[in-house]
C-alpha positions as CSV (number, residue, x, y, z in Angstrom):
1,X,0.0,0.0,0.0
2,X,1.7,3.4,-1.2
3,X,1.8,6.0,1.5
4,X,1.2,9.9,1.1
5,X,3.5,12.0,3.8
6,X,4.3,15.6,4.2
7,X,7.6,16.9,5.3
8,X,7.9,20.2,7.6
9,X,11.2,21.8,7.3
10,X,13.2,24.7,6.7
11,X,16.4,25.8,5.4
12,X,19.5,28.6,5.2
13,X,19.1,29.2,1.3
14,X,22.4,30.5,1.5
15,X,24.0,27.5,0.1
16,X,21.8,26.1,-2.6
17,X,20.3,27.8,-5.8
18,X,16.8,27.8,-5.1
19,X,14.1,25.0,-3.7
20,X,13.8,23.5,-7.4
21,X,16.2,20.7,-8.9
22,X,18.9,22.7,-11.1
23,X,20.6,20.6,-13.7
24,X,23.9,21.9,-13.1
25,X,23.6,23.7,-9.4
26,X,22.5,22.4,-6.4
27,X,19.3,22.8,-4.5
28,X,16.9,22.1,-1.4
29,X,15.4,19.6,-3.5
30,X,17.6,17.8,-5.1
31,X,19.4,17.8,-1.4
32,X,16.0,16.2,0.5
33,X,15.7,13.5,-2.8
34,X,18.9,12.2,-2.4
35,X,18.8,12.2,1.9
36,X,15.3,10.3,1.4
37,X,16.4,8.0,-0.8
38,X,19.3,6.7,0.7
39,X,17.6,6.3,4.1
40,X,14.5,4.9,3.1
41,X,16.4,2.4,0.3
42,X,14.1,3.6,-2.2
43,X,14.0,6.9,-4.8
44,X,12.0,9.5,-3.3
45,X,11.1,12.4,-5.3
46,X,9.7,15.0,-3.5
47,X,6.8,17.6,-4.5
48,X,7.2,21.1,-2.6
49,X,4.6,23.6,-1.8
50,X,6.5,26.0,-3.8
51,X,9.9,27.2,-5.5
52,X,12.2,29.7,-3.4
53,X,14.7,31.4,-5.5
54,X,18.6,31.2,-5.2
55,X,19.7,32.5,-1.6
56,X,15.9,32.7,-0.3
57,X,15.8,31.3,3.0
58,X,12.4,29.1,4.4
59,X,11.5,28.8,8.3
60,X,8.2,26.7,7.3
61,X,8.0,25.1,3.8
62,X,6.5,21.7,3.3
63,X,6.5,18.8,0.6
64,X,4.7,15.8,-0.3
65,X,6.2,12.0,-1.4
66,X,5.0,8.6,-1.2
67,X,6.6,5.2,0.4
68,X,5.4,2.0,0.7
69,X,5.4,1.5,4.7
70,X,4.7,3.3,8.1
71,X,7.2,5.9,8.4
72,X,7.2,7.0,12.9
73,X,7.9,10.4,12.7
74,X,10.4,11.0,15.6
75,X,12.6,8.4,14.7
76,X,12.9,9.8,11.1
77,X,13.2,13.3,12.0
78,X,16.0,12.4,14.1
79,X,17.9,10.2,11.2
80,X,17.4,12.5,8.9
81,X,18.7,16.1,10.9
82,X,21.9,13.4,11.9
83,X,22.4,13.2,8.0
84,X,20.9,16.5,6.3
85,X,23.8,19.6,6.1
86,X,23.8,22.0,9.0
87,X,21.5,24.2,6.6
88,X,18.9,22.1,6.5
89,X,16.0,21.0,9.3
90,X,13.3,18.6,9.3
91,X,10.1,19.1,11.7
92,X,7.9,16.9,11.0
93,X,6.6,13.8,9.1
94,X,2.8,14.3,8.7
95,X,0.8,11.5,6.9
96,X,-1.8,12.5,4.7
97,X,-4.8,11.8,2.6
98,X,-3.2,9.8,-1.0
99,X,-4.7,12.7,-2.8
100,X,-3.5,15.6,-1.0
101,X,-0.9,17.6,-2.8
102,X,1.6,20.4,-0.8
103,X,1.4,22.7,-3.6
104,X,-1.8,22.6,-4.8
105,X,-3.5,22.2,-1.1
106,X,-1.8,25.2,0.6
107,X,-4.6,27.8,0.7
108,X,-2.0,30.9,1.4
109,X,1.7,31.7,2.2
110,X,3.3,34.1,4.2
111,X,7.0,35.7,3.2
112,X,8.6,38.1,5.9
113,X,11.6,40.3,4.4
114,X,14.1,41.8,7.2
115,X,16.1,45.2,6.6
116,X,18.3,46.3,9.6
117,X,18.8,49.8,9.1
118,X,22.2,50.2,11.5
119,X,25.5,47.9,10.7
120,X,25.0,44.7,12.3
121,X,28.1,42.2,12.6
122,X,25.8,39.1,13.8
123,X,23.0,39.7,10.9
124,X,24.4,40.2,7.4
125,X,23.5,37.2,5.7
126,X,20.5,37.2,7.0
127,X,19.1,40.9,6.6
128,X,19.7,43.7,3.8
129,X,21.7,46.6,5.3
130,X,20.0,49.4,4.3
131,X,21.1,52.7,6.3
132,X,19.1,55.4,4.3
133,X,16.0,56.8,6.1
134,X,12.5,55.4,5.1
135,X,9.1,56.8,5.4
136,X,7.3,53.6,6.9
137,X,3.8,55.5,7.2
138,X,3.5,55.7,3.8
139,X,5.3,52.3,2.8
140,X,2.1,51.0,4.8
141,X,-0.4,53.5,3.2
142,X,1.5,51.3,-0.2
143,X,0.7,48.1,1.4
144,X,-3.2,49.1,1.4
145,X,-2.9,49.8,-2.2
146,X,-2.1,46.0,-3.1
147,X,-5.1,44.8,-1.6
148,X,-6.9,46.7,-4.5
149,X,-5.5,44.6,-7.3
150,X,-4.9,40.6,-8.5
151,X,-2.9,41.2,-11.1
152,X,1.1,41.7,-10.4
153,X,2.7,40.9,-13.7
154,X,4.7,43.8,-12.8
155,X,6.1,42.3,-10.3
156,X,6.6,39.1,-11.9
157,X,10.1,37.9,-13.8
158,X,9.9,38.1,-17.4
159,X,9.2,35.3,-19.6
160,X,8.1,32.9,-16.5
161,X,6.1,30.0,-17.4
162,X,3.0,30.7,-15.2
163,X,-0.6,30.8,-16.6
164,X,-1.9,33.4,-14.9
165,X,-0.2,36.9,-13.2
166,X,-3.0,36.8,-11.0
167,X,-2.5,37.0,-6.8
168,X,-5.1,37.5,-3.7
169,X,-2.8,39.2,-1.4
170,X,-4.9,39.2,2.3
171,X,-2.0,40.8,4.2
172,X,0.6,43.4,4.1
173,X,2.4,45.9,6.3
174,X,5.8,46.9,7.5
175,X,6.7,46.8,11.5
176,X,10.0,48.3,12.9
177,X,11.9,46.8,16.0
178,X,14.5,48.8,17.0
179,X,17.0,49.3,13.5
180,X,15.1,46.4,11.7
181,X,12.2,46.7,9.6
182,X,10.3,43.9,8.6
183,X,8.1,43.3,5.7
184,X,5.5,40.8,5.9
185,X,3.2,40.1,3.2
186,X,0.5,36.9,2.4
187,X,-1.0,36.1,-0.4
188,X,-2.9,32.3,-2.2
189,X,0.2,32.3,-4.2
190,X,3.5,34.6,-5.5
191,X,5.2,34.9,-8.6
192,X,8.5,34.3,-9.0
193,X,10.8,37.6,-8.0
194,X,7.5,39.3,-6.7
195,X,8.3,39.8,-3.0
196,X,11.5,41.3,-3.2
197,X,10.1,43.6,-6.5
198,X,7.5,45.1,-3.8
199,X,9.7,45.9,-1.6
200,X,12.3,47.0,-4.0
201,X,9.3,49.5,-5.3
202,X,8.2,50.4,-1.6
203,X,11.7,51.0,-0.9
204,X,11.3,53.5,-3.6
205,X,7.8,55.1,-1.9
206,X,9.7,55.3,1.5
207,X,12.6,57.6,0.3
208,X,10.4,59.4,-1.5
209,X,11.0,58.5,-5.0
210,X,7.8,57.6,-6.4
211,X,4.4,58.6,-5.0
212,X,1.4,56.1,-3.9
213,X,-0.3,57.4,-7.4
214,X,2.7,56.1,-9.5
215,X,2.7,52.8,-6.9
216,X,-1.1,52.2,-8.2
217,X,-0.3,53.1,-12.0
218,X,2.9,50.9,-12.2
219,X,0.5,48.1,-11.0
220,X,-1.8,49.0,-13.5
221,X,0.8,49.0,-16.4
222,X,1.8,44.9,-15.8
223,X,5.1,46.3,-17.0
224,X,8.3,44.8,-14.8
225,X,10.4,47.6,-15.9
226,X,8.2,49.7,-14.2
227,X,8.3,48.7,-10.9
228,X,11.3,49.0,-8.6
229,X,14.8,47.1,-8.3
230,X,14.6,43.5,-6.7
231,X,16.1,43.7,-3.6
232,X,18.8,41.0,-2.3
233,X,17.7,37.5,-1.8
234,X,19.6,36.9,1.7
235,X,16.7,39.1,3.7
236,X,13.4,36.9,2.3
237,X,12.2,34.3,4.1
238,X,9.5,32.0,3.6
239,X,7.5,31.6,7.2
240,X,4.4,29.8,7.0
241,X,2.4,27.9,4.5
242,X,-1.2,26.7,5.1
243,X,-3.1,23.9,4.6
244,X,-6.8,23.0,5.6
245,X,-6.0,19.7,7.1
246,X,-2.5,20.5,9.4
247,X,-3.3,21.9,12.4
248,X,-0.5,24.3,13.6
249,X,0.9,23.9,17.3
């Protein structure tokens, strides 16, 4: 009898060129596959809830395989964080329905991006250092203005391979702790490059650059070059992902 299983983990994307299997690079993926394989004695190919880019880091992401037998979930999260790199954690394994699907079945996600505004020695791989002064009020008053759309192509790569540009975005804002500001934004689902475009473009709105007008009208354009420069990889972080069925603790 075949098995259905999710995987909780998360990862340091420091190392690794995205979630996604790179023919010539390596990933999270390809990284989990091989791990799986070897300890369970049988190829494993695992299905994630998404794709992170190259140097985007995850503190919740989960994926889907099948196996053939009962797998007990503390003994396996325990063999495989002795074998996984330092980079790489595993949480949990959660068996599941045979038709439930980590990609498909997550209803939203959540991204947080983290800028520390004053040098910090402890935090630089994991924050952008961005000392300039930013208007936060109005980065928010930007944040309201996404709720008024679905479609981001703008914020989109080029020549991706999605169907559809087309995004429910159900929160948004901008806290500051001290000399960090953090982003946090959720949505059903992201394009590729899209979270660190709106920030690159808010970024913009807080020094003043462009106004909330032009925010709205580069939205309304679905033109990339348009929008604002995508802001470094090493400060995005994918923090939760939700499902109907997994009940968080």
């Amino acid at each position: 009898m075949i098995l259905r299983y999710f995987i909780k983990f998360a990862y340091n994307g420091k190392n690794y060129f995205g979630f996604q299997i790179q023919p010539d690079a390596i990933s999270i993926q390809e990284t989990l596959d091989k791990a799986l394989s070897l300890l369970l004695k049988q190829k494993i190919e695992i299905v994630g809830a998404g794709r992170t880019d190259s140097g985007v880091h995850a503190k919740e992401m989960y994926a889907h395989f099948d196996y053939d037998t009962y797998l007990d979930a503390s003994y396996w999260v325990k063999k495989m964080n002795s074998y996984l790199p330092k980079d790489i954690v595993i949480y949990d394994f959660i068996p599941v329905e045979k038709e439930s699907h980590a990609r498909f079945d997550a209803t939203s996600r959540t991204y947080e991006y983290y800028i520390h505004t004053f040098k910090d020695v402890f935090n630089q791989e994991g924050s952008w250092y961005f000392s300039k002064e930013l208007d936060i009020d109005i980065m928010n008053k930007a944040c309201e203005i996404l709720f008024q759309h679905i479609d981001f192509e703008c914020f989109s790569k080029v020549n991706t391979d999605v169907h559809t540009f087309n995004c429910k975005v159900t929160q948004a804002y901008w806290i500051k702790k001290g000399n960090q500001l953090i982003f946090t934004i959720q949505a059903d689902r992201f394009l590729r490059n899209m979270v660190r475009a709106i920030v690159g473009t808010m970024v913009n709105i807080g020094l003043g650059k462009i106004t909330l007008s032009d925010f709205n009208e580069i939205i309304l354009s679905k033109n990339r070059s348009k929008a604002g420069f995508s802001v470094p990889a090493h400060g995005l972080y994918l923090v939760q992902v939700d499902y109907p069925y997994i009940k968080k603790q």
